[in-house]
NUKOL-220272 format. One record per atom (N, C-alpha, C): x, y, z; residue in three letters. Coordinates in steps of 0.1 Angstrom, whole numbers, padded with zeros to 4 digits, always signed. Layout:
! residues N
XYZALA ...
! end
This chain:
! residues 252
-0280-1407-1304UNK -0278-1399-1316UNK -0287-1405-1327UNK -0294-1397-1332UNK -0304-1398-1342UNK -0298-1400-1354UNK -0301-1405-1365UNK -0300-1404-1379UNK -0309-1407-1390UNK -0307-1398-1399UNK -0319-1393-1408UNK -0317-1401-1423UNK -0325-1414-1421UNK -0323-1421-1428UNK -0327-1425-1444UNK -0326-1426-1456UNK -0331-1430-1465UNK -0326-1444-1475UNK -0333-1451-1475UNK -0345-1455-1470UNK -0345-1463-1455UNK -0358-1462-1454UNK -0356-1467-1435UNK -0350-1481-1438UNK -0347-1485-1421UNK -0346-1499-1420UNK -0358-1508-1419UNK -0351-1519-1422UNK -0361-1528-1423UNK -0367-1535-1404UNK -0377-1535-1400UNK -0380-1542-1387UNK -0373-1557-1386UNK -0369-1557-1374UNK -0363-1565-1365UNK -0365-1580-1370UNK -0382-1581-1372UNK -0385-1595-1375UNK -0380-1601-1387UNK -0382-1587-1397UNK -0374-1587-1413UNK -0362-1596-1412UNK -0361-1590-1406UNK -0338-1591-1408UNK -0337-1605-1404UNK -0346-1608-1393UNK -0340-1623-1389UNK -0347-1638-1398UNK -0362-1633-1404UNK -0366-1640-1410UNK -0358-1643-1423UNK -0350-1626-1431UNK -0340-1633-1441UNK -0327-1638-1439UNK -0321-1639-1422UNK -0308-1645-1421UNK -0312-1660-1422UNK -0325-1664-1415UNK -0329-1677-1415UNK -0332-1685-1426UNK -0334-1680-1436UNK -0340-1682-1448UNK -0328-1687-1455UNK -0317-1675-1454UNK -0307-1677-1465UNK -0298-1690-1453UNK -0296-1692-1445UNK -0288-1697-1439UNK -0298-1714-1443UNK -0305-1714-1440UNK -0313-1729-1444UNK -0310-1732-1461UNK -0314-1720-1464UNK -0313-1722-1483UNK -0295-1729-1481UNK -0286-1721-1479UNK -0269-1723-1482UNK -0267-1737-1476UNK -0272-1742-1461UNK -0275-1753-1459UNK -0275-1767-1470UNK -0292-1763-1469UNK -0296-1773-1480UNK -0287-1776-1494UNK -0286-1762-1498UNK -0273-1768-1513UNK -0260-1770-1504UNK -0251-1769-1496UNK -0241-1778-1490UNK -0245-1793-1487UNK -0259-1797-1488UNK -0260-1811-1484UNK -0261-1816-1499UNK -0266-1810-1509UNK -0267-1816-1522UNK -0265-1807-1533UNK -0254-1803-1530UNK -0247-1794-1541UNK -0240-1802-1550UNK -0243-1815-1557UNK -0236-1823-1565UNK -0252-1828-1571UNK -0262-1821-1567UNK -0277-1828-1570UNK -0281-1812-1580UNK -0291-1817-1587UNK -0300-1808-1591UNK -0309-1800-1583UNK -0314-1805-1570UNK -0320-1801-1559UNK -0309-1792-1554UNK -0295-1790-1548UNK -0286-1782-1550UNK -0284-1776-1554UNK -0286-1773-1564UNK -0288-1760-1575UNK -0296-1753-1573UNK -0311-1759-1570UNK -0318-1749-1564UNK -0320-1745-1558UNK -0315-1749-1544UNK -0307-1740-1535UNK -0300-1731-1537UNK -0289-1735-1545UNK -0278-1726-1547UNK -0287-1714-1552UNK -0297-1716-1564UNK -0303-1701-1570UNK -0310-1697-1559UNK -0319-1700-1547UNK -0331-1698-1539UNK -0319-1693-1533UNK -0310-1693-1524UNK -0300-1689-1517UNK -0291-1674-1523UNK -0287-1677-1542UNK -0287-1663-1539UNK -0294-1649-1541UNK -0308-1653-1545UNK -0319-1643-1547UNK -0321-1639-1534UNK -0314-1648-1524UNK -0321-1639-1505UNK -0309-1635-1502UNK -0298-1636-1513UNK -0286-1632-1508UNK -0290-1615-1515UNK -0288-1616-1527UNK -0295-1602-1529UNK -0305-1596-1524UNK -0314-1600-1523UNK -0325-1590-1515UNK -0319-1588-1499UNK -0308-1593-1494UNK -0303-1589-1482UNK -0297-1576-1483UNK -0294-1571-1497UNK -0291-1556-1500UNK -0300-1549-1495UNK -0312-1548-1494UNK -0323-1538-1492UNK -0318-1533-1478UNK -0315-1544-1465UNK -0314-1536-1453UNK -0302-1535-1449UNK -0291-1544-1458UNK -0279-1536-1457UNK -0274-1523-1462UNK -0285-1517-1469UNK -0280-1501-1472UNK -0285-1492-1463UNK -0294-1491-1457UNK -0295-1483-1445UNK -0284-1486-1437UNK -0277-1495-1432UNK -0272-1498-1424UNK -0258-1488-1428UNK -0252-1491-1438UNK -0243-1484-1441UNK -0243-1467-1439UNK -0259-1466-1447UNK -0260-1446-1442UNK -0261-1443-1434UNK -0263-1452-1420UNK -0267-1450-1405UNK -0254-1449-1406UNK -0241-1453-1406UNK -0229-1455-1402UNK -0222-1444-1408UNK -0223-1443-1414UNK -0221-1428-1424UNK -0224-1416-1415UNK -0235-1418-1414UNK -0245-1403-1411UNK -0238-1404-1393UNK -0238-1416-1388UNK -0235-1415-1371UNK -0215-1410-1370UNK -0209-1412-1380UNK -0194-1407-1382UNK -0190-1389-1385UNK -0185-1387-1370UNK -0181-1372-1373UNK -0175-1369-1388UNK -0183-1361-1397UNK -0171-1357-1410UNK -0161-1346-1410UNK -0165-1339-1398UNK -0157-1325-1399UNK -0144-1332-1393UNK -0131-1333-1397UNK -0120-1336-1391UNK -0112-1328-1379UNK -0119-1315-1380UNK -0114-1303-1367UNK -0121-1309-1356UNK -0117-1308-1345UNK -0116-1313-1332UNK -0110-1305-1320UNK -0117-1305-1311UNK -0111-1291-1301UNK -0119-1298-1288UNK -0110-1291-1279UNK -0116-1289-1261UNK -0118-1278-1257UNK -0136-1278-1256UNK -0138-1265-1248UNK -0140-1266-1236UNK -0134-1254-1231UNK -0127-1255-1215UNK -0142-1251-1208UNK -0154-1248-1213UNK -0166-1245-1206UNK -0175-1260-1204UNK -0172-1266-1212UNK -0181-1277-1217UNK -0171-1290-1210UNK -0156-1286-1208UNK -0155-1298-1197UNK -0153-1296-1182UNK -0162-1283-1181UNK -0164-1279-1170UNK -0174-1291-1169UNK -0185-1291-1172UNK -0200-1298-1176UNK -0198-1307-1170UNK -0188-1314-1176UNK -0185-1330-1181UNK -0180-1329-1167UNK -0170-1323-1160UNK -0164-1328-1150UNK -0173-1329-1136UNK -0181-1316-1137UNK -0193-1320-1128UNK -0202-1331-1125UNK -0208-1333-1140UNK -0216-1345-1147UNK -0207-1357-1140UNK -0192-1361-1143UNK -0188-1372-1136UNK -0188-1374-1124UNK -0187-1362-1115UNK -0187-1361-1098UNK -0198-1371-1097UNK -0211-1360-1102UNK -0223-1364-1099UNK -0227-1376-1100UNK -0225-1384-1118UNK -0229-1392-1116UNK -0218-1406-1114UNK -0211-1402-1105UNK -0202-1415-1104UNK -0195-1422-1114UNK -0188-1411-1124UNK -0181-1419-1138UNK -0163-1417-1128UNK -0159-1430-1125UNK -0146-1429-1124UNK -0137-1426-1133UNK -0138-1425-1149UNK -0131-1421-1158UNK -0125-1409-1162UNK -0114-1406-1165UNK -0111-1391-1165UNK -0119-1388-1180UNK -0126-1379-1184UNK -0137-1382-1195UNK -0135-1368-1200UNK -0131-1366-1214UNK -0127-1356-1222UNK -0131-1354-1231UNK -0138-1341-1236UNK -0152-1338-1242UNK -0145-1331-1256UNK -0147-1331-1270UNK -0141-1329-1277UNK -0152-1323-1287UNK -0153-1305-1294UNK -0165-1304-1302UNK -0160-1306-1316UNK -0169-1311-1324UNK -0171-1315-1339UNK -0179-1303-1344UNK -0169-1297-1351UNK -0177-1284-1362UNK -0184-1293-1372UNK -0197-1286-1373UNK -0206-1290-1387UNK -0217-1304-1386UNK -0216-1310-1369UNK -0219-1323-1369UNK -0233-1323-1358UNK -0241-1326-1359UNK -0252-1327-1352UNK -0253-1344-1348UNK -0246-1345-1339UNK -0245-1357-1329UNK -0236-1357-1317UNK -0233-1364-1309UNK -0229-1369-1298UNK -0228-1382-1299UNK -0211-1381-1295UNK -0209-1399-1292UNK -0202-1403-1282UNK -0202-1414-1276UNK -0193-1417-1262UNK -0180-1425-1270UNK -0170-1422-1264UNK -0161-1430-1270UNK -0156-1440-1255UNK -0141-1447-1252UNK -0141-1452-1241UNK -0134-1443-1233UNK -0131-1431-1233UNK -0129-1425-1224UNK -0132-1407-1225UNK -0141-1407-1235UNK -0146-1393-1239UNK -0156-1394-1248UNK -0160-1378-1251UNK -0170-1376-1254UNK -0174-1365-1269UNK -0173-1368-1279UNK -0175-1360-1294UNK -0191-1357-1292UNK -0190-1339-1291UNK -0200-1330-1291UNK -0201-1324-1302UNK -0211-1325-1314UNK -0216-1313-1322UNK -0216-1299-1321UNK -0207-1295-1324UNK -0213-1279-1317UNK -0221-1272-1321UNK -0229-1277-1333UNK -0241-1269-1340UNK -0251-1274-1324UNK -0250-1282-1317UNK -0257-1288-1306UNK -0252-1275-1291UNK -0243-1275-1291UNK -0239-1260-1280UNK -0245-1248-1287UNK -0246-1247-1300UNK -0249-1234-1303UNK -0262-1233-1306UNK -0274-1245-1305UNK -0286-1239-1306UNK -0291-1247-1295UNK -0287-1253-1283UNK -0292-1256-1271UNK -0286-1251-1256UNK -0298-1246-1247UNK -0296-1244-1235UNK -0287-1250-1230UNK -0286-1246-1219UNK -0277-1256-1207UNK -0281-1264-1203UNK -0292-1269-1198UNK -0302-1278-1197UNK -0297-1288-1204UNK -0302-1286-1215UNK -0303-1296-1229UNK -0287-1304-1228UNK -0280-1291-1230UNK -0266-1297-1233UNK -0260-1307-1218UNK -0265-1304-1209UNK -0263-1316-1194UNK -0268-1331-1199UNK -0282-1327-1203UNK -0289-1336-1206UNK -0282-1348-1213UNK -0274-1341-1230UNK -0272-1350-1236UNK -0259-1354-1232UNK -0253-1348-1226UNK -0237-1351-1224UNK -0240-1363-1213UNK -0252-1360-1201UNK -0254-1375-1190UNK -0258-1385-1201UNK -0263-1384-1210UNK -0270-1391-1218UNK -0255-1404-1224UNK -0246-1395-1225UNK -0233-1403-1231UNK -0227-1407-1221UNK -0224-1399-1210UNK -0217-1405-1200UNK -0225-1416-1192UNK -0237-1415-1193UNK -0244-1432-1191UNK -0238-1444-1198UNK -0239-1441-1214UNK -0229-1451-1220UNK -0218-1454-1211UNK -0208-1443-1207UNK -0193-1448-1207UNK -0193-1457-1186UNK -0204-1448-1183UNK -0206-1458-1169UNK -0211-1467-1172UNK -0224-1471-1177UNK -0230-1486-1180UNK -0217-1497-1187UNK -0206-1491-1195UNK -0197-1496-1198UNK -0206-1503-1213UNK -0210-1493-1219UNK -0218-1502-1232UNK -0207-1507-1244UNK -0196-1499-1244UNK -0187-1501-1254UNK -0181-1516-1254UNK -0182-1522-1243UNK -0172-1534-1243UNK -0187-1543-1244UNK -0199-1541-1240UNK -0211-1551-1243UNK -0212-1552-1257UNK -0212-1539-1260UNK -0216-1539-1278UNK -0203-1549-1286UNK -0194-1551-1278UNK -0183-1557-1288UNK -0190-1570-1293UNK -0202-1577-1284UNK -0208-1591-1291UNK -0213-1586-1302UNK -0213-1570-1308UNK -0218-1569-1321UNK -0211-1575-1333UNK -0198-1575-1329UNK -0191-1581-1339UNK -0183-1590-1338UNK -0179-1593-1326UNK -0175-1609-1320UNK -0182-1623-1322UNK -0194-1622-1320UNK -0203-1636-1328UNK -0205-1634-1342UNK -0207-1624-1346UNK -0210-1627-1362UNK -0191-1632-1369UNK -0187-1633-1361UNK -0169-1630-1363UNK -0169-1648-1363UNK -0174-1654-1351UNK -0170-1665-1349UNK -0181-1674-1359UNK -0194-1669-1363UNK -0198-1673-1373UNK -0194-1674-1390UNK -0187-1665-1390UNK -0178-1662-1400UNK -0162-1679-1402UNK -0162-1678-1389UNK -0150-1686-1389UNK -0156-1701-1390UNK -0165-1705-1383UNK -0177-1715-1384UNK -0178-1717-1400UNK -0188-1707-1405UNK -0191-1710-1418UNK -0179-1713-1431UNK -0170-1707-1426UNK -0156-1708-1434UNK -0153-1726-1436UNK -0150-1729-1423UNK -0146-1742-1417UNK -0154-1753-1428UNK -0170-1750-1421UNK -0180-1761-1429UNK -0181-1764-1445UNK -0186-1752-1449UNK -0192-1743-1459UNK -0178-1748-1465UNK -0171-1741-1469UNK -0156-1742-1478UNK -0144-1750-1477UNK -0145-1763-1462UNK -0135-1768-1459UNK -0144-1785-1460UNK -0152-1788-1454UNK -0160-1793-1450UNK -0168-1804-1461UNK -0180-1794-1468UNK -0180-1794-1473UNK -0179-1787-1490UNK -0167-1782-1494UNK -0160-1780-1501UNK -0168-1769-1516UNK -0173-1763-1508UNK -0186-1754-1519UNK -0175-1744-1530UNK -0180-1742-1537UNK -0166-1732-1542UNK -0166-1717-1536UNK -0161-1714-1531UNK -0154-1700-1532UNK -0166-1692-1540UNK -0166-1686-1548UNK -0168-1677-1556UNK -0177-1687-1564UNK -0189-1681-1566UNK -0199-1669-1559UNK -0206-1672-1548UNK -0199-1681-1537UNK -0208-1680-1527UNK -0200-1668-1516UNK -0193-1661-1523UNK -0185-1655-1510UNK -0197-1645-1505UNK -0205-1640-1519UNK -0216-1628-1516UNK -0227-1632-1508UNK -0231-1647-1508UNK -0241-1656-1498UNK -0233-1653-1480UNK -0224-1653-1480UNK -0217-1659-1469UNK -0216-1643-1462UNK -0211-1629-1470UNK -0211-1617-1467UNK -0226-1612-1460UNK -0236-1614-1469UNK -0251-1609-1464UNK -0252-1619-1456UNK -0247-1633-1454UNK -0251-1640-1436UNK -0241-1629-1426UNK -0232-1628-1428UNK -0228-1617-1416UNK -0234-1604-1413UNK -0236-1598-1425UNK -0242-1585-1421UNK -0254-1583-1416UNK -0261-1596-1417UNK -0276-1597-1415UNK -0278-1598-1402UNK -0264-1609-1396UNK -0270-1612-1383UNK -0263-1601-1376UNK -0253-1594-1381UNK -0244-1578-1373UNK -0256-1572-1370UNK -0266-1569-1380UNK -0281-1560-1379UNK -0286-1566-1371UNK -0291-1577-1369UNK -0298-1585-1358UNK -0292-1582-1343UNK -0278-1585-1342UNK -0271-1580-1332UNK -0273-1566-1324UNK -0273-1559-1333UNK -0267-1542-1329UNK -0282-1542-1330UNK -0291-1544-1334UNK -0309-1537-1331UNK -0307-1545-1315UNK -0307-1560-1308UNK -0312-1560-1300UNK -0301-1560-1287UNK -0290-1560-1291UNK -0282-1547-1280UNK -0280-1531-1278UNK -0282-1526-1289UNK -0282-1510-1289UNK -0290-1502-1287UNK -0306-1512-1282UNK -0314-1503-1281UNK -0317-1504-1271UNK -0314-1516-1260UNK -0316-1516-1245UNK -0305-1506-1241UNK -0295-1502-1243UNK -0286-1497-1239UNK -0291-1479-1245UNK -0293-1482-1254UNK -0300-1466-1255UNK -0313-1461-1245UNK -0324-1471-1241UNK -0328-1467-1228UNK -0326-1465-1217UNK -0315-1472-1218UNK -0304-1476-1204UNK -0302-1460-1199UNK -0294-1454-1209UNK -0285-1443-1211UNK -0297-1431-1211UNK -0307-1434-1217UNK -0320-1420-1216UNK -0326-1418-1201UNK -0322-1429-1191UNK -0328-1435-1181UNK -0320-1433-1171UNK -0304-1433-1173UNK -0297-1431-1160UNK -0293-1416-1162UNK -0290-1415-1179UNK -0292-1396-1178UNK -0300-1385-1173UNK -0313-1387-1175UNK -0324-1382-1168UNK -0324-1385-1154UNK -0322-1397-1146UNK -0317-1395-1135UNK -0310-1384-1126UNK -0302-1381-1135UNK -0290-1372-1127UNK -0294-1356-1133UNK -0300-1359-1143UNK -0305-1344-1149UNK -0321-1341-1142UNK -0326-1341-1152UNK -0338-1341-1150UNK -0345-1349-1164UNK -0358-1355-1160UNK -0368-1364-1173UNK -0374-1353-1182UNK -0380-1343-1178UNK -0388-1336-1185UNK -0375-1332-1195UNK -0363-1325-1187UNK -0354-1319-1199UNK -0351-1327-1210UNK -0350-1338-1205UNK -0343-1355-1215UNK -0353-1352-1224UNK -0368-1354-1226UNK -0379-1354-1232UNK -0377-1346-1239UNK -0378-1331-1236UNK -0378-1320-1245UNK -0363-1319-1253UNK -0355-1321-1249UNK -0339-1324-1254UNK -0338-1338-1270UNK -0349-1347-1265UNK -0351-1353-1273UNK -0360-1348-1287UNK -0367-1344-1283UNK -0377-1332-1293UNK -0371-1328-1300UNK -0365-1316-1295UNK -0355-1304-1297UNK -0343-1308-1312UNK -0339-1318-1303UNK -0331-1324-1315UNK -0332-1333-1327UNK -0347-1338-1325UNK -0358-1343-1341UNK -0359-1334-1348UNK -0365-1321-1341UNK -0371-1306-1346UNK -0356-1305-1355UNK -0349-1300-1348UNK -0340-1293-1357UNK -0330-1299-1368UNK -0324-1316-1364UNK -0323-1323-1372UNK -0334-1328-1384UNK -0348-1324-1383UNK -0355-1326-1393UNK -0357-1344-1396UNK -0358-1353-1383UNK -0357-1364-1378UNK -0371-1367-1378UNK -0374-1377-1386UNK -0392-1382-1380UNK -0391-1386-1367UNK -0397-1383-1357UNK -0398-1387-1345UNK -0405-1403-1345UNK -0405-1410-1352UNK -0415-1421-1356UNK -0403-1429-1359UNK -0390-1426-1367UNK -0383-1438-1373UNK -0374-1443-1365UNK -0369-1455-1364UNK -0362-1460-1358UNK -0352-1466-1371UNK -0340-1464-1362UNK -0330-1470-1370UNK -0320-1483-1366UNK -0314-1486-1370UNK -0307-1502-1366UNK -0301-1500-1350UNK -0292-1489-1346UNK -0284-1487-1335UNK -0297-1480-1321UNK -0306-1470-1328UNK -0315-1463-1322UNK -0328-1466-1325UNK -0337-1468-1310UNK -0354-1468-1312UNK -0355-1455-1317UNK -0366-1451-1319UNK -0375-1437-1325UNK -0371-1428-1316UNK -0377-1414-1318UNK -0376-1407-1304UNK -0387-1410-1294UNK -0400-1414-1304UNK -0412-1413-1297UNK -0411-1424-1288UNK -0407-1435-1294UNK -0404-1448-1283UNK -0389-1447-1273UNK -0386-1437-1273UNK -0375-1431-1261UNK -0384-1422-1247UNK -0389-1413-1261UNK -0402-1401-1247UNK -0410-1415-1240UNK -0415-1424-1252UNK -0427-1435-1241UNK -0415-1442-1226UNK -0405-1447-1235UNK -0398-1456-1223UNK -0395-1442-1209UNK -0394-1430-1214UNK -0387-1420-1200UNK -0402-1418-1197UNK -0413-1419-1202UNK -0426-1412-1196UNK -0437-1423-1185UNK -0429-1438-1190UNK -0433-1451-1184UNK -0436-1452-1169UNK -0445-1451-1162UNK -0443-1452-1148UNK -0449-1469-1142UNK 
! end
């Protein structure tokens, strides 16, 4: 699932060069936060605490923009015809139940079903709509829901770490480092989810087109930049580009 971002995210190497930065800066003033040298840490630490706003707000609109808004919810009895096929075929042991979203131009795998856009049934073939539906049920066979949970399970235990050190340890105050300590989690959550969500998103372009067909995946992937009005070029925190989806399905 695509999302139409403003402003883009920041690249990969971004994100990790400011978790490293601020995490050395918070460092350093924990070894000499009773020094003058400590202090300027403390300020160098939270000027990269703020500027870690720049790519925590795409993040947020990606998460926004990827969340069904339409709260109506329905099973169409043709579309889990699809889906029940789709499992035969491609070997999903799950009983997998397909659910359409008025007003929403996405698709998402949940752990045992599947949220379909229906603006996506109503301006795509059958083709297309196989396409994206193996495209999800790859997720729920590769079982990506329980891999993605290191999305927020290490930054969790970093969280508990930093807590320990940082405010027990050595005994920093509370407030205003809690905003230093928030942009260390979010930064490395971004870090996380770019370099698990996007193997898994080829994963899923790769076993879907398998059982469908590549060219449809390809054009399926088009289809849905075109009409979502999606730069085929951007990449977002959870998703590569489309264009770096067509390269990885066109790869021989």
């Amino acid at each position: 699932m695509l999302n139409k971002l403003k402003p883009r995210c920041l690249p990969l190497p971004v994100n990790i060069c400011l978790f490293i930065t601020l995490f050395a800066f918070t460092l350093l003033y924990s070894l000499f936060v009773d020094s003058i040298t400590g202090r300027v840490f403390h300020v160098l630490s939270w000027i990269t605490a703020v500027s870690a706003i720049v790519p925590i707000i795409p993040l947020l609109a990606e998460f926004k923009e990827s969340t069904p808004r339409a709260k109506e919810k329905y099973v169409s009895s043709d579309v889990q015809q699809k889906v029940d096929k789709l499992c035969q075929k491609m070997d999903v042991k799950k009983k997998v139940t397909v659910k359409l979203v008025n007003g929403w131009w996405g698709a998402k795998a949940q752990d045992a079903g599947i949220l379909l856009g229906k603006p996506l049934l109503d301006n795509f073939d059958d083709a297309s709509i196989d396409a994206v539906l193996a495209h999800e049920l790859a997720h729920i066979k590769k079982d990506h829901r329980r891999r993605a949970a290191l999305e927020i399970t290490v930054p969790f235990l970093l969280l508990i770490a930093y807590s320990w050190y940082f405010f027990h340890v050595r005994s920093i105050p509370i407030w205003p480092n809690l905003l230093i300590f928030c942009a260390l989690f979010l930064l490395l959550f971004i870090i996380l989810l770019r370099a698990i969500s996007w193997p898994q998103e080829y994963e899923a372009d790769a076993v879907g087109a398998k059982y469908t067909d590549n060219n449809t995946m390809v054009a399926t992937l088009r289809t849905l930049a075109k009409l979502k009005g999606t730069d085929i070029e951007q990449d977002t925190y959870s998703h590569p580009s489309i264009s770096r989806r067509i390269a990885n399905l066109t790869r021989k």
